[in-house]
NUGUZA-968037 format. One record per residue (C-alpha): residue number from 1; chain; y, x, z. Coordinates in pm, 1 decimal, padded with zeros to 6 digits. Each point is the difference from the previous one (the first is absolute). Example, Ala and Ser with C-alpha at 12.3 -4.5 7.8 and 13.67 -1.06 7.14 Angstrom:
{atom 1; 'A'; {-00450.0; 01230.0; 00780.0}}
{atom 2; 'A'; {00344.0; 00137.0; -00066.0}}
# end
This chain:
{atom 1; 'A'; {01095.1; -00610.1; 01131.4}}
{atom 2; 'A'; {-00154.6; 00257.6; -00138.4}}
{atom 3; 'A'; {00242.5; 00178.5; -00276.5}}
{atom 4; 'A'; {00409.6; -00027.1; 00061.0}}
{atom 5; 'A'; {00231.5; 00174.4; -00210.6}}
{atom 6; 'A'; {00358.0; -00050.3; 00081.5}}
{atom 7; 'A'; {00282.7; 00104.1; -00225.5}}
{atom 8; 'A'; {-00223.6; 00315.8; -00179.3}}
{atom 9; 'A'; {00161.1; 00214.2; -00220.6}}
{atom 10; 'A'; {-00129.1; 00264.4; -00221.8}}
{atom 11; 'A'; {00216.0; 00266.6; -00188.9}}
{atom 12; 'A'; {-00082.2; 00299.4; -00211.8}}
{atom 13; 'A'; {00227.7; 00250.1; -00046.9}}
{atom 14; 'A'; {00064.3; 00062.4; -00362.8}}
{atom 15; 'A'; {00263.2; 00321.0; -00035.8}}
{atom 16; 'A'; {00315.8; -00082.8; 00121.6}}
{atom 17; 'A'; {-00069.2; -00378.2; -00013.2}}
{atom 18; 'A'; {-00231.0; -00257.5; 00206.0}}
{atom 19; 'A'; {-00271.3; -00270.2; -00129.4}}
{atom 20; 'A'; {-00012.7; -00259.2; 00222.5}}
{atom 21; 'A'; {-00372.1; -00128.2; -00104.9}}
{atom 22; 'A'; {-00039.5; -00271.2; 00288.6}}
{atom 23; 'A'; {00298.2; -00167.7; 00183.5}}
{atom 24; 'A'; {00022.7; -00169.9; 00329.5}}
{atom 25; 'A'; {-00380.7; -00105.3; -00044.1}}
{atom 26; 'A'; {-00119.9; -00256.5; 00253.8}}
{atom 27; 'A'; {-00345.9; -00129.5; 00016.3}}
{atom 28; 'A'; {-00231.2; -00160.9; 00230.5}}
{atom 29; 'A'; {-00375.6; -00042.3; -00033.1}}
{atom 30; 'A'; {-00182.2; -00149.2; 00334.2}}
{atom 31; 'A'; {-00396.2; -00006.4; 00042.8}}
{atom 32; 'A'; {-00191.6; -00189.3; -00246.3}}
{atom 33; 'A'; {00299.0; 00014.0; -00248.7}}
{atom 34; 'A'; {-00095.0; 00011.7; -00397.8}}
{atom 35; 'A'; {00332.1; 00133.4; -00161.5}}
{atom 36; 'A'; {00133.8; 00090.1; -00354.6}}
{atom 37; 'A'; {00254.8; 00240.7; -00121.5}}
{atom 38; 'A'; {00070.0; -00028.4; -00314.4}}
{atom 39; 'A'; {00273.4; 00203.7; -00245.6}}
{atom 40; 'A'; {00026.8; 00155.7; -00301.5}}
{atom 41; 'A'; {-00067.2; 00338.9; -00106.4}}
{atom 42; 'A'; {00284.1; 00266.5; 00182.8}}
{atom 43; 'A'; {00096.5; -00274.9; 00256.2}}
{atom 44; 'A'; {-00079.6; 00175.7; 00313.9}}
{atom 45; 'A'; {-00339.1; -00195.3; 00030.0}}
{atom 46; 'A'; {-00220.6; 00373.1; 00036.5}}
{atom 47; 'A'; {00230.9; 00168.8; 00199.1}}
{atom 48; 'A'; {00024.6; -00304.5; 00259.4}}
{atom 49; 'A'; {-00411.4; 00009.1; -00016.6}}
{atom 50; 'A'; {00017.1; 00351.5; 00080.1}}
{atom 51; 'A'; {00182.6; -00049.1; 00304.4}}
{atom 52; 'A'; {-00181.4; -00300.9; 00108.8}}
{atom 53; 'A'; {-00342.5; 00222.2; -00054.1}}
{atom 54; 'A'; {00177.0; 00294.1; 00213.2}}
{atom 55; 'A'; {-00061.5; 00182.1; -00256.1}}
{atom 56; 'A'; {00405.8; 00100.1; 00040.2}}
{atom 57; 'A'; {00319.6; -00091.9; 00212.0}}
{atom 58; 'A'; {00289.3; -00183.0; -00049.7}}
{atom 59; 'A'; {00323.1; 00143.4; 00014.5}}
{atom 60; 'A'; {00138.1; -00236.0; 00236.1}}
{atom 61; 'A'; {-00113.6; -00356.2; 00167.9}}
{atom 62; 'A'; {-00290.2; -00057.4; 00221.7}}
{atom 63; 'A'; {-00376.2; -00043.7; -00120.9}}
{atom 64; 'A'; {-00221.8; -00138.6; 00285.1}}
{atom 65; 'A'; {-00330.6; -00019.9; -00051.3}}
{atom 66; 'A'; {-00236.3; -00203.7; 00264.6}}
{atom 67; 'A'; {00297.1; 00128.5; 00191.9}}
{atom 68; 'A'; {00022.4; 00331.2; -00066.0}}
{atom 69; 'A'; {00329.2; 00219.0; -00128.1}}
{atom 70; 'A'; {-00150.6; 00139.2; -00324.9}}
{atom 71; 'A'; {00321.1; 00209.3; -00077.1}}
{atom 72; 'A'; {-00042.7; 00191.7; 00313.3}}
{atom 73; 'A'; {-00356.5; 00118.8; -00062.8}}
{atom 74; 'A'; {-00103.6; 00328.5; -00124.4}}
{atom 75; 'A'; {-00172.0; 00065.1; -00291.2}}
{atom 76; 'A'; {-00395.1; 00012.1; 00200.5}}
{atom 77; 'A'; {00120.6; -00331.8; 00184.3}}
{atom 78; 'A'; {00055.7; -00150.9; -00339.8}}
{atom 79; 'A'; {-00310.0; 00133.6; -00147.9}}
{atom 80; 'A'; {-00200.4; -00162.4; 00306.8}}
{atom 81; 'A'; {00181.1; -00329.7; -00043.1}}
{atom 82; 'A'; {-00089.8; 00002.2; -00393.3}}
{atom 83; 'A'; {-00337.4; 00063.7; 00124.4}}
{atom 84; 'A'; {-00004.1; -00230.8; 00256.1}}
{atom 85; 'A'; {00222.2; -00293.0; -00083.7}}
{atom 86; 'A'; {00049.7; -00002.6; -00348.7}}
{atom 87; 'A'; {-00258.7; -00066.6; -00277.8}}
{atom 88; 'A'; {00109.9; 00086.9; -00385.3}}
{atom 89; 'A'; {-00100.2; -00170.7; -00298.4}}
{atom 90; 'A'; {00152.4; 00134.1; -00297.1}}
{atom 91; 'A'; {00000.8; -00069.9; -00430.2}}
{atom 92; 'A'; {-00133.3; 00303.6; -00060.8}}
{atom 93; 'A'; {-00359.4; -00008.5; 00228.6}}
{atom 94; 'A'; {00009.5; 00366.1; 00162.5}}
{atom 95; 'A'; {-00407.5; 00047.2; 00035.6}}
{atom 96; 'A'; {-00152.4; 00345.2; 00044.1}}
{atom 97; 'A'; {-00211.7; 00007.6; -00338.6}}
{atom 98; 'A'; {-00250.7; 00212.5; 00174.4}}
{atom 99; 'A'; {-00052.1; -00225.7; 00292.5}}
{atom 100; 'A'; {-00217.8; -00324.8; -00021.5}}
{atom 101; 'A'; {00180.5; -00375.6; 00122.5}}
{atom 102; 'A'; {-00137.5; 00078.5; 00336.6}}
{atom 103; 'A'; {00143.6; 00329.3; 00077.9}}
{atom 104; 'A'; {00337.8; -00094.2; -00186.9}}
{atom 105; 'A'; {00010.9; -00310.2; 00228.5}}
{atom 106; 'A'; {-00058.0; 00207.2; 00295.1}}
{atom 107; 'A'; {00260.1; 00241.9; -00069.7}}
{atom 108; 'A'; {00242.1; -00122.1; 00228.6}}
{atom 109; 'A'; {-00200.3; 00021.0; 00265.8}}
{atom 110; 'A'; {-00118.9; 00321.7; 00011.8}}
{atom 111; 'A'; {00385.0; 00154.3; -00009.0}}
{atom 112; 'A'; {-00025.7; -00241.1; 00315.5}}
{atom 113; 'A'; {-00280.4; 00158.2; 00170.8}}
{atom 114; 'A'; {-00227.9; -00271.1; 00027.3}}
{atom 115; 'A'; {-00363.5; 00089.9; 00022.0}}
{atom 116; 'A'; {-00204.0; 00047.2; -00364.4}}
{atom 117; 'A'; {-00253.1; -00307.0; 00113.7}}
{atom 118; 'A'; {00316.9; -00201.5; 00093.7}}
{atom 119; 'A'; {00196.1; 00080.4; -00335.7}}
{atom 120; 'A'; {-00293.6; -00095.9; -00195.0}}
{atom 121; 'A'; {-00084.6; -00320.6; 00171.7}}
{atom 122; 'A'; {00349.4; -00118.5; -00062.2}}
{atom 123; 'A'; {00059.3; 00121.6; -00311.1}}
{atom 124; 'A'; {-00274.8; -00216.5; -00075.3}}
{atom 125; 'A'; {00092.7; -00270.7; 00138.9}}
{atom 126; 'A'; {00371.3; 00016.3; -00174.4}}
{atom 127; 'A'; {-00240.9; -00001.7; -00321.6}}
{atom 128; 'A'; {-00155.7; -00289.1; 00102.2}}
{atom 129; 'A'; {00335.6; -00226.2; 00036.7}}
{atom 130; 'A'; {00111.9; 00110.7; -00345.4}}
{atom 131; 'A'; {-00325.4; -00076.6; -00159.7}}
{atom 132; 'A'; {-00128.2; 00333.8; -00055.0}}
{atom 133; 'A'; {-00288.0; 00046.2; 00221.5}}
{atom 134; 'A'; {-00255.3; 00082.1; -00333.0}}
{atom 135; 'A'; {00239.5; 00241.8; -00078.6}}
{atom 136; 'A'; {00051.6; 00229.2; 00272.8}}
{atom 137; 'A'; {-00183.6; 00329.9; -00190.8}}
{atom 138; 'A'; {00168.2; -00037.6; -00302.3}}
{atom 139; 'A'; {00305.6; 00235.9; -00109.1}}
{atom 140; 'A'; {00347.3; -00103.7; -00127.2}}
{atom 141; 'A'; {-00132.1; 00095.0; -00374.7}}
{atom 142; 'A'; {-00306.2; -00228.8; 00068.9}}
{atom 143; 'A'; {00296.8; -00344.8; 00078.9}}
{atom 144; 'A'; {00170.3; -00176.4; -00135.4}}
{atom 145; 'A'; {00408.6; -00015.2; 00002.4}}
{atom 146; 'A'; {-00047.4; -00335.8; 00245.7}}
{atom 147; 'A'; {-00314.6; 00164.6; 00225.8}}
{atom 148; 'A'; {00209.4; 00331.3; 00012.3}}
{atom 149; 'A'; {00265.6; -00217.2; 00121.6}}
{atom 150; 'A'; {-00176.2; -00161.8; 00280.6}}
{atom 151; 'A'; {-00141.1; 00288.3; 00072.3}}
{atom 152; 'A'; {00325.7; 00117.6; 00079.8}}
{atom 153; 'A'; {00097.9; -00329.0; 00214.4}}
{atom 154; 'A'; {-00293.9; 00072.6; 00172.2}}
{atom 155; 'A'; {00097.6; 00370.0; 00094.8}}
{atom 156; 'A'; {00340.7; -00154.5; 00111.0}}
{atom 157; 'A'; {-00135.9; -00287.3; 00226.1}}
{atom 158; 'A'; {-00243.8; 00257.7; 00137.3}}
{atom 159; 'A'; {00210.7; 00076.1; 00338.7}}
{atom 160; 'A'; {00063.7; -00370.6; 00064.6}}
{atom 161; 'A'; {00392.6; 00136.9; -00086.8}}
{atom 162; 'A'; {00294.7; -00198.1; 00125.1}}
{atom 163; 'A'; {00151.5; -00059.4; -00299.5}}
{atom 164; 'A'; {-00171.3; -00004.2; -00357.7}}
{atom 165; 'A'; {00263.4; 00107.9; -00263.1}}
{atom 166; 'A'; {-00111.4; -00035.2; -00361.7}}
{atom 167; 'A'; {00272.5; 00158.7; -00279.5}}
{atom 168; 'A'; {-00096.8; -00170.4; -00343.5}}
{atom 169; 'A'; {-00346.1; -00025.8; 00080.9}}
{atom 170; 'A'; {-00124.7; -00157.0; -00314.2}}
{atom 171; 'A'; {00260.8; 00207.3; -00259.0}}
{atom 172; 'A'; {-00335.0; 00204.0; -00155.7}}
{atom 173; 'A'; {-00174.6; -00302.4; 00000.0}}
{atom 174; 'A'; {-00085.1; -00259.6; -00291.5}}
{atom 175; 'A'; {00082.9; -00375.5; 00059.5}}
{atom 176; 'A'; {-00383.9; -00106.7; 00155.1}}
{atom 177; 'A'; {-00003.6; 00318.9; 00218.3}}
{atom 178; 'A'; {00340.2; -00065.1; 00130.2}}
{atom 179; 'A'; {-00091.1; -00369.2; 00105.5}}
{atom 180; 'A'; {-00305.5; 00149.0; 00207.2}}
{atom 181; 'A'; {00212.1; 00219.7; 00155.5}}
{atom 182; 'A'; {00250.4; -00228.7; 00114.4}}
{atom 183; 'A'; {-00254.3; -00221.7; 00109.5}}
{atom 184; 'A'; {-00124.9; 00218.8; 00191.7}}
{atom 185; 'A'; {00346.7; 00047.2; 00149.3}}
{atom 186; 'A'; {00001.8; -00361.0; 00067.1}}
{atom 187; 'A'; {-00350.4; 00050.2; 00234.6}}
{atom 188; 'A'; {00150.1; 00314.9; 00163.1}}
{atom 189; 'A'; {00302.4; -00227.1; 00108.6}}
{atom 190; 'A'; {-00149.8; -00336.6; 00117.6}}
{atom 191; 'A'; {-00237.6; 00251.2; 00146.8}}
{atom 192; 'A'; {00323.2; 00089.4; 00194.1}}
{atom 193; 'A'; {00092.7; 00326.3; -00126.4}}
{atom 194; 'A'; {00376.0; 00097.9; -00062.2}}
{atom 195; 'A'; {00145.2; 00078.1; -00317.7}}
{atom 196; 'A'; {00245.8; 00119.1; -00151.2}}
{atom 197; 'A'; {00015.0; 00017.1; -00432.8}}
{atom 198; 'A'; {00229.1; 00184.5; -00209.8}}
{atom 199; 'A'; {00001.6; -00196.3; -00365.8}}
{atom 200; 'A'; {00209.4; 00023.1; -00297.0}}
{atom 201; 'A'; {-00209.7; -00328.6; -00079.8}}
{atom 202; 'A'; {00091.0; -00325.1; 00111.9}}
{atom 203; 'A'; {-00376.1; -00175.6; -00051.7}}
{atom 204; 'A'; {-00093.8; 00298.6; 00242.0}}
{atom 205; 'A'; {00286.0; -00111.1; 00233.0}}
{atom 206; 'A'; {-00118.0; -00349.5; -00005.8}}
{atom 207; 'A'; {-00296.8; 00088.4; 00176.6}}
{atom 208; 'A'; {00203.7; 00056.8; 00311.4}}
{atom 209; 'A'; {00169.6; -00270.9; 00251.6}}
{atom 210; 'A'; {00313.7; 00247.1; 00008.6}}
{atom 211; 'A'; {00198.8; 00119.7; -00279.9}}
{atom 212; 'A'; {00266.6; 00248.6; 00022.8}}
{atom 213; 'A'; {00209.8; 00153.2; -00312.8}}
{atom 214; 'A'; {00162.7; 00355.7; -00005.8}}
{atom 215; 'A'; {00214.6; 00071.2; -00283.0}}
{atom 216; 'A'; {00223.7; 00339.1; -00005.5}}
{atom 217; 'A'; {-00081.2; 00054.6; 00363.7}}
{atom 218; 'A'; {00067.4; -00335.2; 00179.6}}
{atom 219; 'A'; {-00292.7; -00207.1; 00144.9}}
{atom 220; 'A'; {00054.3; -00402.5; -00037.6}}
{atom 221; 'A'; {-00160.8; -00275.6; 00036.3}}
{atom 222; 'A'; {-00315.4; -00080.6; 00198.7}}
{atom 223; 'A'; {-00051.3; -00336.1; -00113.2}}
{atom 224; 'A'; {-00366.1; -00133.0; 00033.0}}
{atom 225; 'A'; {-00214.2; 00065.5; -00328.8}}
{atom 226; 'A'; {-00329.8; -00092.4; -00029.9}}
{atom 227; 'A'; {-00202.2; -00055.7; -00299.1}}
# end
């Protein structure tokens, strides 16, 4: 098993009152896994990817991941896990405009001390899986919305992570684009990567063999999608 999240909640304090965003979550995802959220706009879908990213805690509940107690670690333990563990794609691509593909895909290593001739023979090889091996000098400005995109898969598959978790990962893109890049999803998976997708889009969920809903702060479902 390598993500369990029993009975997670998440409040916010707002004045005198409480917003309970996510309620007595539970969610499993073992190795090889291809899973789906998928909700609506303000149903707790971003805040629960947050938490599964370590990127914050929950209030209450348990979050193991590949065994580990993420709400007792401290702020460096999470950053090393997000490092480590965890690779982010998100809608909005996040490059460095003034670094080339290579360097942006070797990012994550280098806040990981691995060696410069190291970084840059895997960041080239993470090009190479997403089809971007004639494109490794060129800048963000220089791709396209679909190359910058796997350019960005590429910088998250870098560190061999754990778990791959994508949050609307074709939202900026237009119809053909998106279909490349869930393609390329597909590959990533049967390649036997993990991964996790947070969709407002249900042909995006299809793409995954597990579908889960959250609406106003309750996960449901898990029924097998597939497109």
């Amino acid at each position: 098993m390598i993500l369990e999240m029993r009975n997670i909640n998440k409040d916010y304090p707002m004045g005198k009152s409480t917003l309970h965003v996510l309620k007595n979550v539970n969610l499993d995802v073992r190795e090889g896994d291809y899973v789906a959220i998928m909700g609506p706009s303000g149903s707790g879908k971003t805040t629960l990817m947050n938490l599964i990213g370590c990127l914050d805690v929950p209030t209450s509940g348990s979050y193991l991941l590949s065994g580990k107690e993420i709400a007792s670690c401290n702020d460096n333990q999470l950053a090393e896990i997000r490092n480590k563990q965890i690779g982010f794609v998100f809608q909005s691509f996040h490059l460095l405009p003034k670094m080339n593909a290579l360097d942006n895909v070797a990012l994550p290593l280098l806040f990981g001390n691995v060696k410069k001739e190291e970084r840059r023979r895997r960041a080239a090889e993470a090009l190479k899986t997403v089809g971007l091996e004639d494109r490794m000098t060129f800048f963000p400005d220089q791709l396209s919305g679909g190359q910058c995109q796997r350019v960005a898969i590429a910088r998250a598959i870098v560190g061999k992570p754990t778990l791959l978790l994508a949050d609307e990962p074709t939202g900026a893109l237009d119809s053909t684009s998106g279909k490349q890049v869930m393609e390329l999803f597909r590959q990533l998976h049967e390649s036997g990567s993990t991964i996790l997708m947070i969709t407002h889009d249900a042909n995006i969920a299809g793409y995954a063999d597990t579908v889960y809903h959250i609406f106003d702060g309750v996960l449901s479902g898990g029924e097998t999608g597939g497109e």
